[in-house]
C-alpha positions as CSV (number, residue, x, y, z in Angstrom):
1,X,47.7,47.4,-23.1
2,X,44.4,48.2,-21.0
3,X,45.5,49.1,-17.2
4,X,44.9,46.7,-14.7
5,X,41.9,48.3,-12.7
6,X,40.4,49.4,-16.0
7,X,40.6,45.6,-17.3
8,X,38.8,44.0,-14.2
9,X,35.9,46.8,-14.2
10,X,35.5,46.1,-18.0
11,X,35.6,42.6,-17.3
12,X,33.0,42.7,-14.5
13,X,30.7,44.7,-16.4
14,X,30.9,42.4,-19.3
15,X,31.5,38.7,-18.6
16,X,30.2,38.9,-15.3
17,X,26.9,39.3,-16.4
18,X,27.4,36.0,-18.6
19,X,29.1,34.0,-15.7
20,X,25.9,35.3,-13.2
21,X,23.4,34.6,-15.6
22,X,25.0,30.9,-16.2
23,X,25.9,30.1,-13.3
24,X,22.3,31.1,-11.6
25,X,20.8,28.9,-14.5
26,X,22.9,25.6,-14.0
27,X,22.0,26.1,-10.4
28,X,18.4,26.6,-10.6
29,X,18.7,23.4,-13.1
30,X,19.9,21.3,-10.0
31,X,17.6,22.9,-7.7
32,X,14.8,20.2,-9.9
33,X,16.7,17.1,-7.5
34,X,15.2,18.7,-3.8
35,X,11.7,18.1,-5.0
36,X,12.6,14.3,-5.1
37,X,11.3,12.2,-2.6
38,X,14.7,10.1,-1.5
39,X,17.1,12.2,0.3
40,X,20.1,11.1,-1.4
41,X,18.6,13.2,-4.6
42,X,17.5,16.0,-2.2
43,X,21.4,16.3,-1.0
44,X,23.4,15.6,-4.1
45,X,21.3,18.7,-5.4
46,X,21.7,20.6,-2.7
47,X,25.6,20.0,-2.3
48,X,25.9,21.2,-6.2
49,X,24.0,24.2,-5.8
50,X,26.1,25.4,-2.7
51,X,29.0,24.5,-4.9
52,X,28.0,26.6,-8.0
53,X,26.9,29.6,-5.5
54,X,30.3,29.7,-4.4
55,X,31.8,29.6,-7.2
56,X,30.1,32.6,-8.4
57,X,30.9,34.5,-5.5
58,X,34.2,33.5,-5.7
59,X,34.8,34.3,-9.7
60,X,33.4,37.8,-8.6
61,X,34.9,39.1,-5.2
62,X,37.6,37.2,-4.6
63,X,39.6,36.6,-7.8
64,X,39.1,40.4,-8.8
65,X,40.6,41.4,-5.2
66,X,43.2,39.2,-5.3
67,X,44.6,40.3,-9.0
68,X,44.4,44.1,-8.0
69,X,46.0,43.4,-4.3
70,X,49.4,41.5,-5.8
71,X,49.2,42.7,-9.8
72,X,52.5,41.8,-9.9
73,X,52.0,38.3,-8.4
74,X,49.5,37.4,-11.4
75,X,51.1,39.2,-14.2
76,X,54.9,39.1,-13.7
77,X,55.5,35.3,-14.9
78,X,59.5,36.2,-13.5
79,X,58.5,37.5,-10.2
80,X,58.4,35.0,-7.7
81,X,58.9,36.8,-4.5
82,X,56.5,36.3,-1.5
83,X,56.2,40.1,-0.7
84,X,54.0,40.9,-4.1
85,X,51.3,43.0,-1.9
86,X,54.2,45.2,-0.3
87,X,56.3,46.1,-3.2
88,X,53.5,46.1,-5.9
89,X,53.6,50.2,-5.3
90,X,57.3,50.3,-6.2
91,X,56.7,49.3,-9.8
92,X,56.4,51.5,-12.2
93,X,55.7,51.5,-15.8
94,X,59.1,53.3,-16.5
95,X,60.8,50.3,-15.2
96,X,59.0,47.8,-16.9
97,X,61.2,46.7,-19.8
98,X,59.1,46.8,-23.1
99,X,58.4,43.0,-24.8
100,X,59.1,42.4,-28.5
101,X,56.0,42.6,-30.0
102,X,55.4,39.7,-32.8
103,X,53.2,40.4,-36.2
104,X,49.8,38.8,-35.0
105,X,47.3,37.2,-37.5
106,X,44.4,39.0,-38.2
107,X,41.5,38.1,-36.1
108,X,39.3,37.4,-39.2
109,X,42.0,34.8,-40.6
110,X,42.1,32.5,-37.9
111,X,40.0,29.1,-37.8
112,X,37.6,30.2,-35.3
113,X,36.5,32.5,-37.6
114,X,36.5,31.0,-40.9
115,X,34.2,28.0,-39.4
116,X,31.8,30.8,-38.2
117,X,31.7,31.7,-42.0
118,X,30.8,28.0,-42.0
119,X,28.5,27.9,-39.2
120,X,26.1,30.9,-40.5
121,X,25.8,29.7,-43.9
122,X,22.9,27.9,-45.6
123,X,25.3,24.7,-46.3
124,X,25.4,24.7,-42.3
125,X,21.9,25.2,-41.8
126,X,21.3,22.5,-43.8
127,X,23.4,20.2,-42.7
128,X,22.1,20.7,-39.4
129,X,18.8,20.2,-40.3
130,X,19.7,16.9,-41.7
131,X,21.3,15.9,-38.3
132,X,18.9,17.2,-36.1
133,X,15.6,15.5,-38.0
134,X,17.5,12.0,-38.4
135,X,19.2,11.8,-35.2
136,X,16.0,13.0,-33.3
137,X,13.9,10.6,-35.2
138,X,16.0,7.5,-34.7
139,X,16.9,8.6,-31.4
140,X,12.7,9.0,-30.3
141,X,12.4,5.7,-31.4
142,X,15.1,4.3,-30.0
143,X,13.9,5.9,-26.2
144,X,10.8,4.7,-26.8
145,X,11.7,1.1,-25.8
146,X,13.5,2.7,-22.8
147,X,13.4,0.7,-19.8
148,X,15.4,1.3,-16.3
149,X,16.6,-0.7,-14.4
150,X,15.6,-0.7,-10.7
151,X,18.5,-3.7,-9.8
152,X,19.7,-2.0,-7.0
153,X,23.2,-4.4,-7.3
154,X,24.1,-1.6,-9.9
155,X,24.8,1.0,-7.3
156,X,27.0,-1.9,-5.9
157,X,31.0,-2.2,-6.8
158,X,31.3,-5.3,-9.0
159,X,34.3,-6.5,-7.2
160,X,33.8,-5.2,-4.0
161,X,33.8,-7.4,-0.5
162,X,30.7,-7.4,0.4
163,X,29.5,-8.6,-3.3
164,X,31.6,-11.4,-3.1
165,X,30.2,-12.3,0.4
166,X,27.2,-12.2,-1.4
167,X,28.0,-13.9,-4.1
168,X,29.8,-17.2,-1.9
169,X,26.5,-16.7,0.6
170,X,24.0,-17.2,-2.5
171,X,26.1,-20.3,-3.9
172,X,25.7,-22.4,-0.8
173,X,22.1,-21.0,0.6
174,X,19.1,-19.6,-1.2
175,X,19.5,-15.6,-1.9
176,X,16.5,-14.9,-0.7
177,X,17.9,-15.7,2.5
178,X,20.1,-13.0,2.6
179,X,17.3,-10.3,2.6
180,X,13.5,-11.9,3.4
181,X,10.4,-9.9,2.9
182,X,8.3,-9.2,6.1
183,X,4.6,-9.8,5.3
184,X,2.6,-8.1,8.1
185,X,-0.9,-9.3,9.5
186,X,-3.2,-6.9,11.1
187,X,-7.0,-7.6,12.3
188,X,-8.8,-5.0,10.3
189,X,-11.3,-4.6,13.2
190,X,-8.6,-4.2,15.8
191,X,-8.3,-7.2,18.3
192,X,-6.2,-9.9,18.8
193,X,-4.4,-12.4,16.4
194,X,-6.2,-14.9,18.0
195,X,-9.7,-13.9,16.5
196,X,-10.8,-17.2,14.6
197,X,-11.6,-15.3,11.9
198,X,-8.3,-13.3,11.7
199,X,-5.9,-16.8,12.0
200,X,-8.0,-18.9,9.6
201,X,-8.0,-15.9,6.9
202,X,-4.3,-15.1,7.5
203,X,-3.3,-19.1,7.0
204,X,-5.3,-18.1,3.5
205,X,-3.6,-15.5,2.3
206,X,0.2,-16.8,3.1
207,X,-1.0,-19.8,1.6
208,X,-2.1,-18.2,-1.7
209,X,0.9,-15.9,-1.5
210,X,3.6,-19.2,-1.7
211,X,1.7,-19.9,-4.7
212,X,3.3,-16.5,-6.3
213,X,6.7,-18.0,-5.8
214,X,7.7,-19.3,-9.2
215,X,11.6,-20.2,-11.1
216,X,13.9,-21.1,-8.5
217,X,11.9,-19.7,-6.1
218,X,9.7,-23.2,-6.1
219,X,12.8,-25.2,-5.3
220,X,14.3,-23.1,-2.8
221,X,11.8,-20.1,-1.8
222,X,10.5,-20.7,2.2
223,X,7.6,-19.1,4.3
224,X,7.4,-18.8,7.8
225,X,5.1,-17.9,10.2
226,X,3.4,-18.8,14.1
227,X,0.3,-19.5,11.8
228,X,2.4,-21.9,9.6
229,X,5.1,-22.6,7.7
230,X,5.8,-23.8,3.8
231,X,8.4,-25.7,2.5
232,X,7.9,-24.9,-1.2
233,X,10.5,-27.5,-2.1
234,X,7.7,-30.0,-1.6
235,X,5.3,-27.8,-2.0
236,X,3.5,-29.0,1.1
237,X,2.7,-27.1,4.2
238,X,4.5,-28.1,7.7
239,X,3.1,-27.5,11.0
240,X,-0.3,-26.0,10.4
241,X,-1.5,-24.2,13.9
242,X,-4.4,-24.7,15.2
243,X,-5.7,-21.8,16.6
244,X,-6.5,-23.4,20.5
245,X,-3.2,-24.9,20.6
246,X,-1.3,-21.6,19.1
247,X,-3.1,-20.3,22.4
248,X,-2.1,-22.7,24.8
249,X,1.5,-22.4,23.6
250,X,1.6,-18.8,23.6
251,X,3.7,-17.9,26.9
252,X,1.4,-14.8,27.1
253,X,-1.8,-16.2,27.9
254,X,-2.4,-18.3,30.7
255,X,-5.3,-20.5,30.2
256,X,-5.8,-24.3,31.4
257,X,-8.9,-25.1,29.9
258,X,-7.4,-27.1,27.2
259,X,-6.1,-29.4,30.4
260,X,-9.8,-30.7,30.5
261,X,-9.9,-32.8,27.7
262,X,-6.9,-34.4,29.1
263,X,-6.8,-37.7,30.9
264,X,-6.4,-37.1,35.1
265,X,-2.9,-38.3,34.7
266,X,-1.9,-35.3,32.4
267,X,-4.0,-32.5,33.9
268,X,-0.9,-31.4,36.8
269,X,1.7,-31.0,34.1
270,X,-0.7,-29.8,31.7
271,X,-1.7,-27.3,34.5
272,X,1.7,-26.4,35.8
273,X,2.8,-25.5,31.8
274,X,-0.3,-23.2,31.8
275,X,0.9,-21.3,35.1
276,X,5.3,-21.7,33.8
277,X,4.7,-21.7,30.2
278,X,7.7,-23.8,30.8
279,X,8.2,-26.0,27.9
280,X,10.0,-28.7,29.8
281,X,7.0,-29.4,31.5
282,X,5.4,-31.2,28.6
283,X,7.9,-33.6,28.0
284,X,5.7,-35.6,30.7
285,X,2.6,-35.7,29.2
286,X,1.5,-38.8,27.7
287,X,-1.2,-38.2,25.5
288,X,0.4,-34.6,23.7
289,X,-2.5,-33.4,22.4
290,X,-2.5,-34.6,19.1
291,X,1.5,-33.3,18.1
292,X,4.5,-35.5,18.4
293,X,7.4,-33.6,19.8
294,X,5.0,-31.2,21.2
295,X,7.9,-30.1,23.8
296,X,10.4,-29.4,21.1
297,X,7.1,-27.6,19.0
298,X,6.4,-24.9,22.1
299,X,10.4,-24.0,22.1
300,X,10.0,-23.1,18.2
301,X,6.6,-21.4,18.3
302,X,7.6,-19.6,21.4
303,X,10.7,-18.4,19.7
304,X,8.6,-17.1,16.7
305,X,5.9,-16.0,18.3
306,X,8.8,-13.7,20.3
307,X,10.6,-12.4,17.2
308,X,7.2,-12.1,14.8
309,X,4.2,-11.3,17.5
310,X,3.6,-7.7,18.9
311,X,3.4,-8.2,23.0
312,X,0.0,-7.3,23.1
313,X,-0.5,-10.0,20.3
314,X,-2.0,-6.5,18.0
315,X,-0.2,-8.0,14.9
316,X,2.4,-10.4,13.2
317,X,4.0,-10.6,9.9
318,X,5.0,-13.2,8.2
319,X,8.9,-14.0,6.5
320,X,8.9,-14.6,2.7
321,X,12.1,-15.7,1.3
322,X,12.2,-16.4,-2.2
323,X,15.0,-17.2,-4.3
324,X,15.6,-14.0,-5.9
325,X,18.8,-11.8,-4.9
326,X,17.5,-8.8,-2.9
327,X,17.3,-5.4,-4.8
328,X,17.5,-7.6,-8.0
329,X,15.5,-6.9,-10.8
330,X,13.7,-10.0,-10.6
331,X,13.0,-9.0,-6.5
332,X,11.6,-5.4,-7.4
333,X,9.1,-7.7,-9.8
334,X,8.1,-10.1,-7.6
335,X,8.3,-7.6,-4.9
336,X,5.4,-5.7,-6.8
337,X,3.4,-9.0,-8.5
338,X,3.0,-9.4,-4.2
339,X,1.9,-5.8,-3.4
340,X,-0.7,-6.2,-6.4
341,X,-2.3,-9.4,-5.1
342,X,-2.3,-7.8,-1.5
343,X,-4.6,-4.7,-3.0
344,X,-6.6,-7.5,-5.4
345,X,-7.4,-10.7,-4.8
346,X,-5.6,-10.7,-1.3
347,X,-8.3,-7.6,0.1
348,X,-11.0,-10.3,-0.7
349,X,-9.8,-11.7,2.7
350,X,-12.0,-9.2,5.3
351,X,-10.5,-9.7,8.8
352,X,-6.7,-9.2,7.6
353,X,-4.9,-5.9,6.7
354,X,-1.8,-7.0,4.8
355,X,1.4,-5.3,4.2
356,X,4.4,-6.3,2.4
357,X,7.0,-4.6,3.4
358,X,11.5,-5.5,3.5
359,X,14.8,-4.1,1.8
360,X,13.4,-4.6,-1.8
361,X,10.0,-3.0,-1.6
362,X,11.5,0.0,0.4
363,X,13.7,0.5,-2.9
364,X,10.6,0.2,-5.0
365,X,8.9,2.7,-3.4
366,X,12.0,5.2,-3.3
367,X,12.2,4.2,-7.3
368,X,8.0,4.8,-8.0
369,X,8.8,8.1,-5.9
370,X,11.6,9.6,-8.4
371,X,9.4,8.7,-11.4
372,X,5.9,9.2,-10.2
373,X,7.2,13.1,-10.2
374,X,9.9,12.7,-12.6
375,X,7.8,13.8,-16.0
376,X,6.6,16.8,-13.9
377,X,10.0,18.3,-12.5
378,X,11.5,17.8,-16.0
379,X,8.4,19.8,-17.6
380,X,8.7,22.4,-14.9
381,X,12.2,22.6,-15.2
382,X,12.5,23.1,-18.5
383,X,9.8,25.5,-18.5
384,X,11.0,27.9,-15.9
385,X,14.6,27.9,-17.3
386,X,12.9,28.7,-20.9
387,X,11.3,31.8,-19.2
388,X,14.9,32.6,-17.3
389,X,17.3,32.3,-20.5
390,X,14.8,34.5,-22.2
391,X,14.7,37.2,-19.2
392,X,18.4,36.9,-19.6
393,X,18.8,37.2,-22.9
394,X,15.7,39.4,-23.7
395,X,14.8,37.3,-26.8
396,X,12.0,34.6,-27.2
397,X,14.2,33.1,-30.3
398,X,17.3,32.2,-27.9
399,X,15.0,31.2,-25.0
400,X,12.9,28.7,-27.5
401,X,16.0,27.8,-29.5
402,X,18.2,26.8,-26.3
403,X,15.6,24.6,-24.6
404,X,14.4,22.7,-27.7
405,X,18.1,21.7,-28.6
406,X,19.1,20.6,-25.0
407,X,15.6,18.5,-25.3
408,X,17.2,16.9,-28.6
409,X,20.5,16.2,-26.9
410,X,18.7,14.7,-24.2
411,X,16.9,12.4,-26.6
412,X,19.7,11.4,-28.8
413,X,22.1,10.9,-25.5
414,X,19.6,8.5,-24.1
415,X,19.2,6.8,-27.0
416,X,22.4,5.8,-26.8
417,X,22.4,4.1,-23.3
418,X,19.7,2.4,-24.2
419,X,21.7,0.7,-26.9
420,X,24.4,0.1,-24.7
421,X,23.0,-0.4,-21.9
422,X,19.7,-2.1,-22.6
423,X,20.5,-3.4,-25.9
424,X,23.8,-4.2,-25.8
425,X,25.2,-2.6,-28.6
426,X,28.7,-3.5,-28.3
427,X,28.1,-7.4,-27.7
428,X,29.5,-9.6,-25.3
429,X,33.2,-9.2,-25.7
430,X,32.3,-5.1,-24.5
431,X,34.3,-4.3,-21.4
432,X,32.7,-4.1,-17.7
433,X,32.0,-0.4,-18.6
434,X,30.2,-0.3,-21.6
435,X,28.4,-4.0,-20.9
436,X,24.6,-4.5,-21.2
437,X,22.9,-4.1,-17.7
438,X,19.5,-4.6,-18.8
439,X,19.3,-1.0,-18.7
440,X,19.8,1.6,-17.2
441,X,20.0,2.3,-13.7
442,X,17.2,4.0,-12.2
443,X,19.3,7.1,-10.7
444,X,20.9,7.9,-13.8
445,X,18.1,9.6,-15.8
446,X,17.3,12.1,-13.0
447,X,20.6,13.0,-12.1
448,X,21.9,13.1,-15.9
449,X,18.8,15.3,-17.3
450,X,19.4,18.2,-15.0
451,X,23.8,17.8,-15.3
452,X,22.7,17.8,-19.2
453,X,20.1,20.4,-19.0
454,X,21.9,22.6,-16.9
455,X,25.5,22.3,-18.5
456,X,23.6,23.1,-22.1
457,X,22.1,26.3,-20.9
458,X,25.3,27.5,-19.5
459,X,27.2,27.1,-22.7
460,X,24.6,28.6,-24.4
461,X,24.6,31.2,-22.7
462,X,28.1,32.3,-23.0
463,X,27.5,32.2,-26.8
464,X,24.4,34.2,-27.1
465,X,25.6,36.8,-24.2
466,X,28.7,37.6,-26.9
467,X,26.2,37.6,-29.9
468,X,24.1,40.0,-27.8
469,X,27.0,42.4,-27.4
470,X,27.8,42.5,-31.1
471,X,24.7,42.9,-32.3
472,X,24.2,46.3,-29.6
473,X,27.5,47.1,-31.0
474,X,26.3,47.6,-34.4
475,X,26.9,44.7,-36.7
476,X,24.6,43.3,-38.7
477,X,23.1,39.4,-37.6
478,X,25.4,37.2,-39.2
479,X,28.5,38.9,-38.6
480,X,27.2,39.4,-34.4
481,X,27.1,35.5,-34.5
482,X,29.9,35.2,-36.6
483,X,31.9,36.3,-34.0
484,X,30.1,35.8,-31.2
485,X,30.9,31.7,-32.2
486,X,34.7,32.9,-32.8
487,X,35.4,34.8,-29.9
488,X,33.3,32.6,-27.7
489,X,35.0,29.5,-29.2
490,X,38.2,28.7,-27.6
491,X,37.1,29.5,-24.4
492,X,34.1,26.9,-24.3
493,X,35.7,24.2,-26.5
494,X,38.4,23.5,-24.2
495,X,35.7,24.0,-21.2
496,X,33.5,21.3,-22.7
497,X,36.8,19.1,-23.4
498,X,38.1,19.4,-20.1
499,X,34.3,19.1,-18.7
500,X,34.3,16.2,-20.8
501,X,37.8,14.4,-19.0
502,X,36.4,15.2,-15.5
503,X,33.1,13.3,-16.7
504,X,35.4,10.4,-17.8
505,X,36.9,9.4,-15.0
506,X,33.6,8.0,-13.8
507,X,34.3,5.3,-16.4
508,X,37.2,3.7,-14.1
509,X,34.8,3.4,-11.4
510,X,33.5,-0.1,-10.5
511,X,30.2,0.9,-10.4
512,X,27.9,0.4,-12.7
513,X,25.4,3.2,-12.3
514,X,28.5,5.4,-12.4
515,X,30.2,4.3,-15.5
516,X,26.3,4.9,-17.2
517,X,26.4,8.6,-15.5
518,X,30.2,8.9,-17.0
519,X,28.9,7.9,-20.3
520,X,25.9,9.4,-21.1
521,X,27.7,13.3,-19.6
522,X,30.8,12.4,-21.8
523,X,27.9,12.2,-24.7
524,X,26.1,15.3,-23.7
525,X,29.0,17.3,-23.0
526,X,31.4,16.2,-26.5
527,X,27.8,17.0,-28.2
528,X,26.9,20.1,-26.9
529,X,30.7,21.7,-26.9
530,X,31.0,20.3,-31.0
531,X,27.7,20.7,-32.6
532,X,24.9,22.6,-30.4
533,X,27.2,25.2,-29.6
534,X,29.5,25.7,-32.7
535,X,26.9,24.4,-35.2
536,X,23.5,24.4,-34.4
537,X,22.9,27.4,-32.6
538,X,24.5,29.9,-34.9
539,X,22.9,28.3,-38.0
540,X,19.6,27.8,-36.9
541,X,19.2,31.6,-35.5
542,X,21.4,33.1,-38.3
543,X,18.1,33.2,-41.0
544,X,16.0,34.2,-38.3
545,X,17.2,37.8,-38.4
546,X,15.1,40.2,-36.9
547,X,13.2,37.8,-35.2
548,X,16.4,36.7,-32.8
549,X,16.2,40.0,-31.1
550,X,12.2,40.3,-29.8
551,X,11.3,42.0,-28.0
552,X,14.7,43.6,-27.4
553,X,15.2,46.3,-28.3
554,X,18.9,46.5,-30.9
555,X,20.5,49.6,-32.6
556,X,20.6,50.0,-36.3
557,X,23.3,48.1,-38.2
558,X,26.1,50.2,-38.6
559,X,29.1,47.2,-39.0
560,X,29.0,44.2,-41.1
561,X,31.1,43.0,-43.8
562,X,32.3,46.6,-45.3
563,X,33.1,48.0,-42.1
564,X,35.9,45.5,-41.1
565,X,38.4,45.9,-43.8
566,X,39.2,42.7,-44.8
567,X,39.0,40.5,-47.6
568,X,39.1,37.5,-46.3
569,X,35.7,38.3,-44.9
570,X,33.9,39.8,-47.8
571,X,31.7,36.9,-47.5
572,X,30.1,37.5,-44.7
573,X,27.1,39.4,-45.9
574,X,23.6,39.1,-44.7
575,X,22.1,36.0,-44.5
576,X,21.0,34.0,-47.2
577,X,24.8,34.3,-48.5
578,X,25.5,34.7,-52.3
């Protein structure tokens, strides 16, 4: 019955408070992803943030604007004329036609209320209690063994072209093939390649590193290099390069003094390959210094020496294929077995600086990034949005109360993946969407802690912004959260279920890491809308009393149970009840 203008100003002054103060939080909660060092984190973050700016400003300029310039438009269900903003003047309240009013139920009779009764009581506090202590517990234990998986094929469709390109392509070749490392050779003192030093080291150290091949990687893995070459079918090196012939063939140097060991007969096309570095003009030498098919050898080492030499002959690098599909989880451990016997055993080696670089170990490092700084964003994310909701909310209790809850849902939701995910929960016959992985994918925990942090806080808030204005109203602790949880209620319950559907069409997706990401936010989402928000909260704070309220600053009680006239409430009396 409240007049339009009246209603929006009231609104404004009241829920806009709550929807600033949530939506700032599950904001700043997202602004954790552009500290990441991998620019896909940096922009999903940053897209979401603009998003939830946006929205604010929308929710409070534009929607309250739009209702006062066509009234008619949004309140008149019958009218649906296009000229709402020209006529909205003509209407009058004498014209309106007056509705049949209908005997409502009493506020204090409906379900939303009688489970608040529930939800402040000591049977609720216990009860929670029992959940939160077992559920944590198993679920801690359960995280502990938490392993992700940094198998990059997870961010892959399963049935998409490309994988079965791969898939054919792997069958009939080695995967490794697909995606070879690049090991590069630098002389640590600067120089050439062709320091003796440099190329008898280097032939070392990609000797010892075919050695690290191992599985399949024995049978099919290959090396290949101008220094030489390994067949690791055989296990047996092919065409080891001697470092005077390496620079004869090179078609960058132009030397003939390997000619004079040559008979006479030999020296002019031995000569005029040293002025060409045309490798037709072997073919005529008789005695071919030492290697059969020595023609044929100069096309192939000039070739490689082309694609894997710098032009000032600075550096080369080395091709390591072994048998393991790029980006797999077995890759991203051999990838790193290598790296550590480049910065061991392989330093030993003094004239070579090695590197190890490739598809795989590019991944690595993008995946050591996230985590190296994951454990510190979280911490500093939770702590600065502890400091915020208790700003907001002017009370240490809420502030404490809301992080350390999220923090259990966080636990208990990642406990689950890790059964599904890593431990396969559901057993073989699970479908594609809830099959074990080998864990879970290494995007999902940093993008699902700040959805679930952020998404937590904001229902939060909405409760303990309505408990706030009760208890400034006058009534007494239980009865402010009593109906702070009823009033507050509907409107979040079907927000987390709808939340909740939107989440769940993730799980249709063909990729992996997005059916985990569906999953776990379905989790968080069902769990925070059921139990934090309608259960926990309100009976963990209800026997705090007092204590919910530092250092604000609350009237005396003057409502409670006595002052709302109803029976079916004379049970809500302050806490413990009778």
């Amino acid at each position: 019955g409240v007049e339009l203008e009246p209603a929006l100003e009231k609104m404004l002054a009241s829920s806009g408070h709550t929807v600033v103060a949530s939506g700032s939080t599950l904001a700043f909660c997202f602004v954790a992803l552009l500290f990441f060092p991998v620019q896909l984190m940096q922009s999903i973050g940053a897209g979401v943030i603009i998003s939830i700016v946006s929205a604010i400003v929308v929710n409070m300029t534009f929607i309250p604007a739009g209702l006062l310039a066509c009234p008619r438009f949004f309140s008149d269900f019958s009218y649906w004329g296009c000229g709402c903003c020209v006529r909205r003047r003509e209407a009058t309240r004498e014209d309106a036609q007056p509705l049949a009013s209908t005997p409502s139920k009493p506020f204090e009779e409906t379900f939303w209320f009688r489970f608040a009764l529930f939800a402040t009581s000591r049977s609720a506090l216990i009860l929670t209690l029992a959940i939160v202590v077992v559920a944590g517990a198993a679920g801690g234990v359960v995280v502990s063994r938490f392993s992700k998986s940094m198998d990059t094929m997870l961010l892959s469709p399963r049935d998409s072209s490309n994988t079965e390109t791969t898939n054919k392509l792997t069958k009939s070749f080695s995967p490794g093939l697909t995606g070879p490392y690049e090991l590069l050779l630098e002389p640590s003192k600067g120089g050439s390649v062709y320091e003796d030093q440099f190329w008898t080291e280097a032939g070392w150290l990609i000797g010892n590193v075919s050695h690290l091949f191992t599985g399949d990687s024995k049978q099919t893995g290959k090396i290949t290099s101008v220094i030489n070459s390994y067949n690791l079918q055989s296990q047996q090196e092919l065409s080891p390069m001697a470092l005077p012939l390496a620079q004869f063939l090179d078609p960058t140097i132009h030397d003939a003094s390997l000619c004079a060991s040559l008979p006479a007969g030999d020296k002019p096309a031995c000569q005029a390959f040293a002025s060409s570095k045309n490798c037709a003009d072997l073919q005529s030498l008789e005695t071919p210094l030492g290697q059969p098919g020595l023609a044929d050898g100069c096309q192939v080492f000039q070739a490689e020496a082309a694609r894997t030499m710098t032009q000032d002959r600075g550096a080369l690098y080395a091709s390591l294929a072994p048998a393991d599909v790029p980006g797999s989880q077995p890759a991203v451990e051999w990838s790193k077995t290598c790296r550590t016997y480049l910065e061991g055993d392989g330093a030993k080696f003094t004239a070579v600086n090695a590197y190890l670089s490739g598809v795989t170990p590019e991944v690595t490092d993008a995946i050591d990034g996230i985590y190296s700084r994951l454990p510190g964003i979280l911490g500093a994310t939770m702590g600065i949005c502890l400091v915020l909701v208790g700003i907001m909310t002017r009370s240490v209790a809420f502030a404490f109360g809301s992080v350390l809850l999220v923090a259990w849902t966080m636990v208990v939701v990642f406990a689950l993946g890790v059964g599904v995910y890593q431990d396969g929960m559901f057993g073989s016959h699970a479908p594609a969407q809830l099959a074990n992985t080998g864990g879970i994918a290494w995007i999902v925990p940093a993008l699902t802690f700040t959805v679930i942090l952020g998404l937590g806080l904001d229902y939060d808030i909405f409760l303990l912004g309505r408990v706030c204005e009760y208890r400034c109203e006058g009534y007494d602790d239980r009865a402010a959260f009593a109906y702070g949880v009823a009033k507050t209620g509907p409107v979040i319950t079907s927000a987390g279920i709808i939340m909740a559907i939107a989440f769940s069409g993730l799980m249709l997706s063909d990729i992996p890491m997005l059916n985990q990401f569906s999953m776990l936010q379905v989790v968080a989402v069902l769990l925070d809308t059921f139990f934090i928000r309608s259960l926990a909260t309100p009976a963990v704070h209800t026997p705090l009393g007092g204590l919910n309220w530092w250092p604000r600053k609350v009237p005396p009680i003057s409502k409670g149970a006595t002052a709302l006239g109803s029976v079916e409430v004379a049970g809500l009396q302050a806490y413990p009840d009778a």
